[in-house]
N, C-alpha and C positions, 0 to 999 in steps of 0.2 A: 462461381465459387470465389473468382478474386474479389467481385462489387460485394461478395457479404464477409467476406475479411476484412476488406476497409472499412464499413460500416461496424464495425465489431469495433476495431482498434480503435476507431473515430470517438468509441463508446468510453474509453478504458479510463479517460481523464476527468470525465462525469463520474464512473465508477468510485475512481479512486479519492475522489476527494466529498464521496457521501459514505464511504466508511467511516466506524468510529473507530477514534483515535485516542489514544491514553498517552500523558506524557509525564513525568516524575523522577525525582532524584534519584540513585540510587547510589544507595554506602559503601555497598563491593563495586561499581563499575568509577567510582568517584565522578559521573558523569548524569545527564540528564540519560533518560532511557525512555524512547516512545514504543507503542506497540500499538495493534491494532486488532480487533475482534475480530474480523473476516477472517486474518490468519494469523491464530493463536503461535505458530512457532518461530516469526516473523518479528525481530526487533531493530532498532537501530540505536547508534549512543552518539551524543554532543555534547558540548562546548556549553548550552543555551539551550533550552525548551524547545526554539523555533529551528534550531539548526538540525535537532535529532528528530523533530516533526517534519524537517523538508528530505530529510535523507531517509526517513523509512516511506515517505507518501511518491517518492523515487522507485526504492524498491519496489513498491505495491505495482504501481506503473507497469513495472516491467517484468513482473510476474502477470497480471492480467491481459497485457500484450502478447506475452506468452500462450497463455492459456485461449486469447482468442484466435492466434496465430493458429493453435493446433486442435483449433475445435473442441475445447475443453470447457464444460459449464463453468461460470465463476460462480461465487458465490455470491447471495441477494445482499445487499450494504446492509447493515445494520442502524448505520446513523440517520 
């Protein structure tokens, strides 16, 4: 059980960075706002494109860590 939780977690950084990712201004957050498909309720806000794209692709991280922590399907990347 522990050898396929580490092989899961080992997985989460491949995972997360073949998600698709959206990143765009937005007028009410007066911020950059990234999101991502895999999980539609999942955002983050920056300073810069790249700043609000490295803090939700964080998040994602450690939501998929999560879920393969507890044995939970993630979802197939879309990107």
């Amino acid at each position: 059980m522990k050898k396929e939780i580490e092989t899961a977690v080992k997985s989460v950084r491949t995972k997360a960075e073949a998600c698709l990712y959206t990143v765009g201004w937005s007028e009410d957050d007066e911020a950059y706002v990234a999101q991502v498909a895999e999980f539609p309720s999942l955002a983050a806000r920056g300073d810069s494109e790249e700043a609000a794209l490295r803090s939700l692709q964080q998040v994602v991280k450690s939501v998929l860590k999560e879920m393969a922590i507890s044995n939970q399907s993630t979802p197939h990347p879309f990107g």
